[in-house]
C-alpha positions in Angstrom: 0.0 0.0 0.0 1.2 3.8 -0.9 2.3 6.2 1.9 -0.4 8.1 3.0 -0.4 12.0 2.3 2.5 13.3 5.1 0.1 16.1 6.4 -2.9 13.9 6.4 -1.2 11.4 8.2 0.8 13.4 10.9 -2.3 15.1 11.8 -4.3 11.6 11.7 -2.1 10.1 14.3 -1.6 13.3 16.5 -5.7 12.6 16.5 -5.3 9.2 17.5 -2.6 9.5 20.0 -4.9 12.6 21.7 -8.0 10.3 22.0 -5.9 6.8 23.3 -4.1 9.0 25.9 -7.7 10.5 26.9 -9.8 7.1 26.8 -7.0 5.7 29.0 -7.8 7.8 31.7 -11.4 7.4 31.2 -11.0 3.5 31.0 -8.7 3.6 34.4 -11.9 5.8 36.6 -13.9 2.5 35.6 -14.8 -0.4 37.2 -14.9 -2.8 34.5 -15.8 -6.7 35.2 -13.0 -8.0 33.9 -9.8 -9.4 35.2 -6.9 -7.3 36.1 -4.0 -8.8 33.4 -6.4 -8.4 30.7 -6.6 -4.3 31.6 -3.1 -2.9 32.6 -1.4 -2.7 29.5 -4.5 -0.9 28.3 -3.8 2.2 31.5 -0.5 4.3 30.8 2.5 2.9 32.7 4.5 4.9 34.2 7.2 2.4 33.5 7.2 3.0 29.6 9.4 4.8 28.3 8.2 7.9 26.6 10.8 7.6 23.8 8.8 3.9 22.9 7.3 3.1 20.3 4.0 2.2 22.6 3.3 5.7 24.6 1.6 6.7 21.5 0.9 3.3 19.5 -0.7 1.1 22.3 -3.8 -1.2 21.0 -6.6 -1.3 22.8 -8.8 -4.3 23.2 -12.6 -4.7 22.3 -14.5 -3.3 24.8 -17.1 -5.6 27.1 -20.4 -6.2 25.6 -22.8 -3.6 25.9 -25.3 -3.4 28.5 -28.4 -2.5 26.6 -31.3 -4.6 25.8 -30.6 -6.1 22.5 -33.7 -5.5 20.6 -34.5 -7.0 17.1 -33.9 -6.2 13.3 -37.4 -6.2 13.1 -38.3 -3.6 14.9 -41.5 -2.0 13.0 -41.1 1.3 14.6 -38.7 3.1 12.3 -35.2 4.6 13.4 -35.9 8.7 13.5 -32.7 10.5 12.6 -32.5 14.3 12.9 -28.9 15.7 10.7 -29.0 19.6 12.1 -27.9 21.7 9.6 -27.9 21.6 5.3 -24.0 22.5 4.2 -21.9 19.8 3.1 -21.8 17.8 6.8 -25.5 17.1 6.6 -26.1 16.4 2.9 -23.1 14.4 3.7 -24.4 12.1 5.8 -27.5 11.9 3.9 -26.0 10.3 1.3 -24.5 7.8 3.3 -27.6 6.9 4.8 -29.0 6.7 1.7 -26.4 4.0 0.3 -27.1 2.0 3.2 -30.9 1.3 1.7 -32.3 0.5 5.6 -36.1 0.3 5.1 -36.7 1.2 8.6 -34.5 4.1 9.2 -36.1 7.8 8.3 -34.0 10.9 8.3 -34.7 14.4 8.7 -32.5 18.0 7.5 -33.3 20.7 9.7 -31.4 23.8 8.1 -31.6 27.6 9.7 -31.0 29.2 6.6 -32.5 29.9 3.3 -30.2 27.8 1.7 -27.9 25.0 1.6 -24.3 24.4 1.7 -23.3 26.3 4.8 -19.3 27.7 4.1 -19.6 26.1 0.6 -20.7 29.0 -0.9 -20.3 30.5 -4.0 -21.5 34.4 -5.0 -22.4 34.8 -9.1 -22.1 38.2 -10.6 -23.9 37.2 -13.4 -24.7 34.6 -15.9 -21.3 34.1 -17.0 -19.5 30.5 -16.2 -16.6 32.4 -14.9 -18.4 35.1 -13.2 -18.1 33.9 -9.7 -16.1 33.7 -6.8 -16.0 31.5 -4.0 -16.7 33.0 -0.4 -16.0 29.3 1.1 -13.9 26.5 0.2 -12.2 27.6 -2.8 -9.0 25.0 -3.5 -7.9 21.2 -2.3 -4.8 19.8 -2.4 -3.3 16.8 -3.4 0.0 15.9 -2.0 2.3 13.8 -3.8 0.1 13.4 -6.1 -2.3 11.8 -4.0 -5.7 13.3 -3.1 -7.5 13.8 0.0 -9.4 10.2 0.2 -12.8 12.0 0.5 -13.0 15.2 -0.8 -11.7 13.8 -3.9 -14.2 10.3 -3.5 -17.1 12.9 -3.5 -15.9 14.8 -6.2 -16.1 11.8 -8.2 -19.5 10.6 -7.2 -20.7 14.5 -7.9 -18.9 14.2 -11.6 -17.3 17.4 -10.3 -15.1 18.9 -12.6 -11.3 19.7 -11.5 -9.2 22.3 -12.9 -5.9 23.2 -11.8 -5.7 26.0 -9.3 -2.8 28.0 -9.4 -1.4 29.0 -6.2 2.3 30.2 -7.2 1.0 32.2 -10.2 3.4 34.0 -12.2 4.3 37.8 -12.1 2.5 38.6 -8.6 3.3 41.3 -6.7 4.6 42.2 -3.3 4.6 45.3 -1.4 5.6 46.3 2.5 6.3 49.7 3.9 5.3 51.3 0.8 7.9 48.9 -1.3 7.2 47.2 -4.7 8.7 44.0 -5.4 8.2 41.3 -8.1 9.5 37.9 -7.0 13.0 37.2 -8.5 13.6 40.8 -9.0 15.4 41.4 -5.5 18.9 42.0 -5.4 19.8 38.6 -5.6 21.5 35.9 -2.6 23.1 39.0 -0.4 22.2 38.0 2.8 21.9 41.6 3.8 19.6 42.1 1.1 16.3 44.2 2.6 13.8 44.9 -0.5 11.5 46.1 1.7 13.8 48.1 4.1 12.4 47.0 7.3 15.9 46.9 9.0 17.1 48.8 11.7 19.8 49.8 8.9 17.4 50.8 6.8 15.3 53.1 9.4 13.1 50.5 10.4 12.2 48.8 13.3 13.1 44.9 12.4 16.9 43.9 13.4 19.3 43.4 10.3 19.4 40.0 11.7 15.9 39.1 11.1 15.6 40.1 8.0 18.7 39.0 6.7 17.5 35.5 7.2 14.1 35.8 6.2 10.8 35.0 7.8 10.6 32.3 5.8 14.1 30.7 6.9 13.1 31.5 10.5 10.1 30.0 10.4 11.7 26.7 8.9 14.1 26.8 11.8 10.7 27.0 14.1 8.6 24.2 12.4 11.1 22.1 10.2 12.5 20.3 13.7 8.8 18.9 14.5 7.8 18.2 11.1 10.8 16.1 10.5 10.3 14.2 14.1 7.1 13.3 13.2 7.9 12.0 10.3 10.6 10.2 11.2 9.7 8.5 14.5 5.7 9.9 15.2 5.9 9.0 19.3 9.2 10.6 19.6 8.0 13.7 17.9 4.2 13.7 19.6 6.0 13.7 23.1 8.6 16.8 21.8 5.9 18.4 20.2 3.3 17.8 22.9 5.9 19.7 25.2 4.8 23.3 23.4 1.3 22.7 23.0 0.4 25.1 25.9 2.8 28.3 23.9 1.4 30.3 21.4 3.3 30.7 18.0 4.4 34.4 19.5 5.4 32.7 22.9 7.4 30.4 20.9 9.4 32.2 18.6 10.1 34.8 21.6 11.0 32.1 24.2 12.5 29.2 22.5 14.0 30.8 19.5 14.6 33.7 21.1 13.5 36.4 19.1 12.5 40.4 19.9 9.0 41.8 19.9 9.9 43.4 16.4 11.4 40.3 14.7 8.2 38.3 15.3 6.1 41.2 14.4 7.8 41.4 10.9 7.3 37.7 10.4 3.8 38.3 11.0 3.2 40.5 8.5 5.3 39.3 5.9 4.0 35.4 6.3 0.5 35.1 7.9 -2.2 37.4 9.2 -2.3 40.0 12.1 -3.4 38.2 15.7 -2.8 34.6 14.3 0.5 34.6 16.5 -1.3 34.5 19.4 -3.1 31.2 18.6 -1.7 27.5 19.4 2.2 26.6 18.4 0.8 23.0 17.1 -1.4 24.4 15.1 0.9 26.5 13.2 3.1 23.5 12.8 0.5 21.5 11.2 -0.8 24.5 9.0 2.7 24.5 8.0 2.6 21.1 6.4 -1.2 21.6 4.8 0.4 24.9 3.1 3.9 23.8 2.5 6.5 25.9 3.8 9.7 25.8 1.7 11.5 23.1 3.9 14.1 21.1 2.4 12.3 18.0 2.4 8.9 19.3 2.2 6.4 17.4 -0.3 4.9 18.6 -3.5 1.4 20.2 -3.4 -0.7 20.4 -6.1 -3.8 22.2 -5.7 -7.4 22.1 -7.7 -10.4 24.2 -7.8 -13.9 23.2 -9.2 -15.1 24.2 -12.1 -17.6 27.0 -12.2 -17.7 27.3 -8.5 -17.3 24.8 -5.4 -21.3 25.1 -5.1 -21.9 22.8 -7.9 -21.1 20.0 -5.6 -23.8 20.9 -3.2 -25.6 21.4 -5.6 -25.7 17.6 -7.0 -25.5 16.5 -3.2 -28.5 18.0 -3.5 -30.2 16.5 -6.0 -29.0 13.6 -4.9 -30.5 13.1 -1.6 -33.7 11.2 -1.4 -35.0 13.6 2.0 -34.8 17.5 0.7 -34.2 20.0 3.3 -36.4 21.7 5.5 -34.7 25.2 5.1 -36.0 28.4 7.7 -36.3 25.6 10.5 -33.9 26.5 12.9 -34.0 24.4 16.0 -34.1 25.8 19.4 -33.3 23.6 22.0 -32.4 19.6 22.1 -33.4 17.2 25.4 -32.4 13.8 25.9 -34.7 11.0 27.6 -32.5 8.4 28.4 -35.8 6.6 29.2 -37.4 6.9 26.0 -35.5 3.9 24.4 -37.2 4.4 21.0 -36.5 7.7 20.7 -34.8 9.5 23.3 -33.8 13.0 21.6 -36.5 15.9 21.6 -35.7 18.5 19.1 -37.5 22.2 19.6 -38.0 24.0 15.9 -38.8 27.4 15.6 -41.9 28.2 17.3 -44.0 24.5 16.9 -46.2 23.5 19.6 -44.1 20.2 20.1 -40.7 19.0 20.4 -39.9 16.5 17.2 -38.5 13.1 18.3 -35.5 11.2 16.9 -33.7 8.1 17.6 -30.6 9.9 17.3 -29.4 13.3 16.5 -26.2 14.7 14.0 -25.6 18.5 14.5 -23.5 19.9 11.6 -23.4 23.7 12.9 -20.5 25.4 13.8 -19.9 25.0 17.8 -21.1 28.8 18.3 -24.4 28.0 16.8 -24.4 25.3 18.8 -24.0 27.2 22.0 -27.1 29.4 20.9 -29.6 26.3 21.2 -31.1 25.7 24.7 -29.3 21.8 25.6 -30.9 20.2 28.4 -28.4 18.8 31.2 -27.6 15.4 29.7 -27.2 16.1 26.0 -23.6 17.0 26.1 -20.9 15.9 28.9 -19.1 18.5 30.6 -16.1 18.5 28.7 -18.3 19.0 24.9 -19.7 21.7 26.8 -16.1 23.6 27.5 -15.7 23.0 24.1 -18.6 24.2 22.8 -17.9 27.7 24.9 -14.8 28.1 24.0 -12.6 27.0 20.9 -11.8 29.7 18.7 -13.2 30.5 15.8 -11.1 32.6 13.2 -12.3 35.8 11.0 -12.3 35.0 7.1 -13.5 38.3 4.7 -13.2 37.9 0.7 -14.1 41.1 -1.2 -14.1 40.2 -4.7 -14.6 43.1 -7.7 -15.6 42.2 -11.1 -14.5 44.0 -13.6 -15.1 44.1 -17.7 -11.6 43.1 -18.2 -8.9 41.1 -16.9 -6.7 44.4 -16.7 -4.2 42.8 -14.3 -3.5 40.3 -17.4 -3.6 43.0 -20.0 -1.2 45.0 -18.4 0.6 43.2 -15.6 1.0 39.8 -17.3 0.1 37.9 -14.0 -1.5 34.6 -14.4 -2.4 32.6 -10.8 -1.2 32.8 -7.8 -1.6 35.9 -5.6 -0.1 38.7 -4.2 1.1 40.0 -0.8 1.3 42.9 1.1 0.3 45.2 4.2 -1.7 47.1 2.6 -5.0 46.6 4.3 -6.6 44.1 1.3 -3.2 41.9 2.8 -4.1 39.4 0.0 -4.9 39.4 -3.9 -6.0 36.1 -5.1 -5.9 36.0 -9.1 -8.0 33.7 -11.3 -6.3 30.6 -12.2 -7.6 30.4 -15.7 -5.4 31.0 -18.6 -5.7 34.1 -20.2 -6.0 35.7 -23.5 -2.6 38.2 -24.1 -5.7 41.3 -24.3 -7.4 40.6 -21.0 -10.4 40.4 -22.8 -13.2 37.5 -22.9 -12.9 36.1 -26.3 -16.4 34.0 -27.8 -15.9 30.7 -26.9 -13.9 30.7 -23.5 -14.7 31.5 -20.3 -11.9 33.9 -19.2 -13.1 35.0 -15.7 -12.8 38.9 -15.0 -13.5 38.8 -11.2 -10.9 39.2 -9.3 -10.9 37.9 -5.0 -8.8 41.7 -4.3 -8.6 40.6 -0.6 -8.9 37.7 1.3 -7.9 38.3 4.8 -7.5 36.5 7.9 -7.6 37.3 11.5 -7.3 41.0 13.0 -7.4 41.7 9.1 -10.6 40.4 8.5 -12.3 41.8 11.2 -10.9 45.4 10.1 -11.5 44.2 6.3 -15.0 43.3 7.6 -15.7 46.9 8.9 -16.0 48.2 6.0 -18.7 46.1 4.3 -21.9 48.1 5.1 -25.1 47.2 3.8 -25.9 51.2 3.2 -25.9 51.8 -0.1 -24.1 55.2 0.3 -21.0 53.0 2.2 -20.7 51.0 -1.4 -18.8 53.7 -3.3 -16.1 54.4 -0.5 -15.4 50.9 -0.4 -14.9 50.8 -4.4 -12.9 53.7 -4.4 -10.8 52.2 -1.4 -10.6 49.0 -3.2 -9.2 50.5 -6.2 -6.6 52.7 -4.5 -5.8 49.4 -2.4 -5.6 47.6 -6.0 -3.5 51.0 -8.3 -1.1 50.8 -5.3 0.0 47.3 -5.2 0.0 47.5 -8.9 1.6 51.1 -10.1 4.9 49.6 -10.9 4.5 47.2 -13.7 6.0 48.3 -17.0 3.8 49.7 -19.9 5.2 47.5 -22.8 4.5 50.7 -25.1 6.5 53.3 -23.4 9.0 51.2 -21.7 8.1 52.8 -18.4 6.0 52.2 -15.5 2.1 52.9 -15.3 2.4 54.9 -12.4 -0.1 55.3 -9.7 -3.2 57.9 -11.6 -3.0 56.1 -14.7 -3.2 52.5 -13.1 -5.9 54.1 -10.9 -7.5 55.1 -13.9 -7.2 51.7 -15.8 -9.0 49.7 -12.7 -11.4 52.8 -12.7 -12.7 52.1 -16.0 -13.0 48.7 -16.3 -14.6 48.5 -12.5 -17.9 46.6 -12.5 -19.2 46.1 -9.3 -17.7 44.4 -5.8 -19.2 41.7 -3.1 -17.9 41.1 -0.1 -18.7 38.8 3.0 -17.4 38.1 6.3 -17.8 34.7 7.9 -18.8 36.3 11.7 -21.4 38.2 10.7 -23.5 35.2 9.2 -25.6 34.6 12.2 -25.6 30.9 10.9 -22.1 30.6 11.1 -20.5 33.1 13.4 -17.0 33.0 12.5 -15.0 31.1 9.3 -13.7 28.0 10.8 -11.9 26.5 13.9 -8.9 27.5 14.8 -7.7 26.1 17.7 -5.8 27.6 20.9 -3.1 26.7 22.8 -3.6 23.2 24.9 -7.3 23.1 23.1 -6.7 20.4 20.5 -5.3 18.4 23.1 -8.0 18.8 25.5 -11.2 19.5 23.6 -11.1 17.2 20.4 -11.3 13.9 22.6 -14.7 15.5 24.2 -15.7 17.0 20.7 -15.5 13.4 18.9 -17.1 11.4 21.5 -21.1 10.2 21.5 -22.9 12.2 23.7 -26.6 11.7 25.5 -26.0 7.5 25.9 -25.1 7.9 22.2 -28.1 9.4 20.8 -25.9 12.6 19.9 -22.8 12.9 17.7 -20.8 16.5 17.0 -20.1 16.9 13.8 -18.5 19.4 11.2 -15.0 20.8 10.5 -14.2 21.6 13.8 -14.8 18.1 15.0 -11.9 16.8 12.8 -8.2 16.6 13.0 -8.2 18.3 9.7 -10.5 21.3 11.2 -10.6 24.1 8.9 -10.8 22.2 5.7 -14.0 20.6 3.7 -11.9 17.5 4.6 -12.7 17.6 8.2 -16.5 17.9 7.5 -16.7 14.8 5.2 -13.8 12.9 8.1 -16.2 13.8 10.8 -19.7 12.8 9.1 -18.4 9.6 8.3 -16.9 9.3 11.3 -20.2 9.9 13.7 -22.1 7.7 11.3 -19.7 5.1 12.0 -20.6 5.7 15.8 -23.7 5.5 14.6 -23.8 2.1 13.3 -21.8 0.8 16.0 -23.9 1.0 18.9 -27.4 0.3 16.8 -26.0 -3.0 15.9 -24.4 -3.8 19.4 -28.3 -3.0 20.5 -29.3 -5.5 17.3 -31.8 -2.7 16.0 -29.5 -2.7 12.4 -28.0 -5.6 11.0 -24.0 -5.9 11.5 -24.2 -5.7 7.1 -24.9 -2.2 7.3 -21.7 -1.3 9.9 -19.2 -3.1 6.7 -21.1 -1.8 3.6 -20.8 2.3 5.3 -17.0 1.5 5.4 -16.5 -0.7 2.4 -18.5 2.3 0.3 -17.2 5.4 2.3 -14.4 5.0 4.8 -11.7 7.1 3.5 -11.7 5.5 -0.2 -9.2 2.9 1.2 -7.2 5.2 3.2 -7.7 4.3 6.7 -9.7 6.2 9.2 -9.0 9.3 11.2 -10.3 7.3 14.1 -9.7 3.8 14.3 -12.3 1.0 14.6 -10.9 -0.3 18.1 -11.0 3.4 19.3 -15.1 4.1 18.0 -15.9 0.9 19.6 -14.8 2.4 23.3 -15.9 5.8 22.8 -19.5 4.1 21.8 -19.8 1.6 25.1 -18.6 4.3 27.6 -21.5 6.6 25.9 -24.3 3.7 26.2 -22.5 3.1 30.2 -23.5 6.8 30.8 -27.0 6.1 28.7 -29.0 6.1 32.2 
């Protein structure tokens, strides 16, 4: 069998080794009937060294048999299932339950919105096949040349289209502290070389030092050590890495490596987003790998978008599903019965008279949205409840123009890829399509002139954010700002017909005339969202994703969504964790004999990672499913 993706597997088993380290100490508060020998290799032993091979690989044996009332396959009275929430989670696990063709089993979609597909979303300017941009999931990578398992399984069952997306580009721009810069184009190898004259030297703020070497250097210095201990011996490098997972990236670079207050503000600004310091160490280091940095040994990337918009796969998910929808039902409040064995979970929607009642309950949301609904005292344990309260959620604002031409083709010559700077638009994402030498849309293709101008993370977002306004008379400042944002960062390319540069007023002018119109969204003001996607905080991961992946209410309720995924953050993560709480699912209804064992192999021979392997293994779901049903009463 192939090697598995590095990322994808790094962050797999940093899952894994979370969850058996926290199901240990759960097993070891129990008082299980079975003999002692059969149990102590199972609690950590203190004796182990934490440089072997089994502090983070330890098997753990089938759990007892479950103390529930077996009932029978026959059962008349149907299984209820309630999926909470319509984006790509929900319609997700429709599907599955579809495939699996159970005559007694019903399922319900309860969405909030007016739509589906939750963070895929994609906003059309018009008619056009190119004349869209993506506010959600925009691009998935494939590493090695070998594709995320299910995202790319579902784009296959959707006939989704792939097209390559271009994330170096060619020609893009930089620009700090007022300096232009065209990758390639800097002085050369001096290691004293400072385009952007940052330096103390230089009459900045930044020591030569720093800059000298290069965030990018500095930051392989930081993350290069783990990525390579991981890779090379995983418990080795879980215990080193485990060791920061309290630090921030900021209380990192300043305490281990050393650096000043202005050093790791430079890198900052140069290489991610302002305020995404101050969030966990270990999840810069694993963001690291997803995006990878230039490390000596780091893997290939290549990244694809989908044609005419990542919407078209709801949109067939859609179609697909045999149970549409409800859409405007937002639910309220959820209660758990452990004595209503049928169907123990009440589910409040909207303003109806009466709870509806379900066998078992999915929520999809995001946790804040969670947090809103009124949970009665046994749905979630104590530690989903933390959870719910407190992960962090980061900011994500795209502002996209459309414009009549593609003038940054035209004119610049850029193709792909995007652009950096501090300007406040921090990010300009251009369209991967080729491009004809005019900038123009010729009949026949479908050269895409909308531009994503800024795409901004973090403390950027939220100021980003600020300015989209839906009064009518804020729409023309934010053009105008847009556009100055846009003649700024590119003033500087050459005119081909003078031999000189554009120059600021006629560059302004250029993106003037061929200006259409702009959209822009940001994630934390969607009141069915509240916030982009999880981002975790120091210690977080460690302590929250074991509660956040485990059945809740006797094992009636399952979190799911990105954020309840090693690969949080990524449409990856929502398809890992739907899977993943079916397969919960399924486990305890056939312990209880209320589905036949049949239905437990054909979700995993049809769906389980495409052959790949599990986030959470099989051994581990069995355990997390008996301590819920021990709790059930």
């Amino acid at each position: 069998m192939e090697q598995q993706p590095q990322s994808a597997s790094i962050r797999a088993k940093w899952a894994q080794s979370t969850l058996i380290r926290h199901l240990e100490r759960e097993i070891a508060d129990l008082d299980l009937p079975c003999d002692e020998s059969d149990w102590a290799w199972v609690i950590p032993d203190p004796s182990l060294s934490p440089d072997g091979d089994n502090s983070c690989r330890r098997l753990l044996p089938r759990p007892p048999p479950t103390t529930r009332q077996p009932a029978t396959t026959t059962d008349p009275e149907p299984l209820r299932i309630c999926i909470i929430g319509a984006g790509i989670t929900g319609l997700y696990l429709a599907m599955m339950l579809d495939s699996l063709q159970l005559p007694h089993l019903r399922y319900e979609i309860l969405e909030a919105s007016a739509r589906v597909g939750g963070r895929v979303y994609t906003h059309r300017f018009g008619p056009g096949r190119a004349e869209y941009y993506d506010i959600g999931a925009m691009r998935f990578p494939k590493v090695n040349e070998r594709p995320d398992p299910l995202a790319f399984d579902l784009f296959a069952r959707c006939r989704t289209v792939l097209l390559p997306y271009d994330y170096q580009g060619q020609r893009c721009p930089a620009m700090f502290n007022g300096v232009w810069l065209l990758p390639g184009e800097q002085a050369g190898s001096d290691p004293d070389d400072d385009p952007f004259r940052l330096s103390v030297s230089e009459g900045g703020v930044v020591p030569d030092k720093t800059v000298a070497e290069g965030a990018p250097s500095i930051l392989n210095r930081a993350f290069a050590p783990f990525i390579a201990a991981l890779s090379e011996d995983f418990p080795k490098g879980f215990e080193e890495l485990m060791k920061y997972d309290h630090m921030t990236t900021r209380e990192f670079l300043q305490d281990i490596l050393g650096l000043d207050f202005y050093s790791i503000w430079y890198m900052e600004t140069v290489g991610s987003a302002a305020g995404l310091y101050d969030q966990s160490f270990t999840e810069a280091v694993l963001d690291a790998m997803d995006f990878d940095y230039p490390f000596e040994n780091a893997e290939s990337v290549d990244w694809y978008r989908v044609d005419g918009g990542t919407d078209r796969v709801i949109e067939h998910m859609h179609e697909r599903v045999s149970v549409k929808p409800s859409l405007n039902a937002r639910v309220t409040a959820i209660d758990y019965n452990p004595h209503a064995r049928r169907h123990p979970m009440a589910v409040q929607v909207g303003d109806e008279s009466q709870p509806r009642h379900y066998s078992a309950v999915f929520n999809t949301t995001s946790l804040p949205c969670l947090r809103r609904m009124a949970l009665g005292p046994r749905v979630l344990r104590p530690g989903q409840q933390a959870a719910v309260s407190a992960v962090h959620y980061d900011a994500s604002t795209k502002v996209a123009i459309k414009f009549r031409t593609a003038w940054w083709t035209q004119h610049c010559q850029i193709l792909g890829g995007q652009a950096s700077t501090d300007l406040p638009l921090r990010t300009c994402v251009y369209p991967s399509n080729e491009a004809n030498p005019d900038g123009t849309e010729s009949p026949g293709q479908d050269q895409c002139t909308v531009l994503l101008c800024s795409y901004t993370w973090g403390q950027d977002a939220q100021q980003m954010a600020s300015l989209l306004h839906p009064d009518t008379s804020t729409a023309t400042g934010v053009a105008d700002f847009l556009c100055h944002n846009l003649a700024l960062l590119h003033h500087n390319y050459i005119d081909p017909a003078t031999g000189s540069s554009y120059g600021y007023p006629r560059m302004l002018a250029i993106i003037r005339q061929a200006y259409e119109g702009y959209h822009g969204y940001d994630w934390y003001a969607n009141p069915h969202t509240a916030g982009a996607f999880a981002y975790f905080g120091p210690g977080q991961f460690r302590h929250f994703y074991p509660e956040l992946v485990h059945p809740a209410a006797g094992g009636r309720m399952f979190l799911v969504g990105e954020a309840c995924s090693a690969h949080h953050g990524w449409m990856a993560g929502a398809l890992d964790s739907a899977y993943r709480g079916l397969v919960q699912l399924l486990q305890g209804l056939v312990a209880e004999g209320r589905v036949p064992a049949d239905a437990l192999r054909r979700v995993r021979e049809t769906w389980g990672a495409a052959g790949e392997g599990e986030e959470i293994p099989e051994e581990i779901i069995a355990w997390q499913v008996f301590l819920a049903q021990m709790t059930a009463a």
